[in-house]
C-alpha positions, 0 to 999 in steps of 0.5 A: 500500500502506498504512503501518502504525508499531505502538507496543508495550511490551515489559517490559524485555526489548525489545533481545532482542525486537526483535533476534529481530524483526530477524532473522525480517524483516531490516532495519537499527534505524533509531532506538535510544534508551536510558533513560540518553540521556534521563537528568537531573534532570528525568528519572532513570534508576535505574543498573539501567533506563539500559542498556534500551530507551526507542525502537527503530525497525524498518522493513520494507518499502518506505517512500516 
């Protein structure tokens, strides 16, 4: 069976969509990165974008 990994965008609403995915196919968020984690002085996050998305991870299915 192949193995697919869509990248989407999701505009600011990421968590609440992918809490939703979760609950439609199961699973457990392999990855969870927020904007906050990434922040510095080569990257600034406004304190209103730290808490939201940047990476989330989902697997479904078998994974080999």
């Amino acid at each position: 069976m192949a193995l697919i990994n869509p990248h989407i965008n999701i505009n600011g609403n990421a968590e609440e969509a992918f809490t939703f995915y979760q609950s439609v196919f199961g699973g457990v968020f392999a990855k969870v990165k927020r904007f906050k984690e990434r922040s510095g002085s080569e990257f600034p996050v406004a304190q209103k974008e730290a808490g939201k998305i940047m990476h989330i991870a989902l697997p479904s299915g078998k994974t080999f």
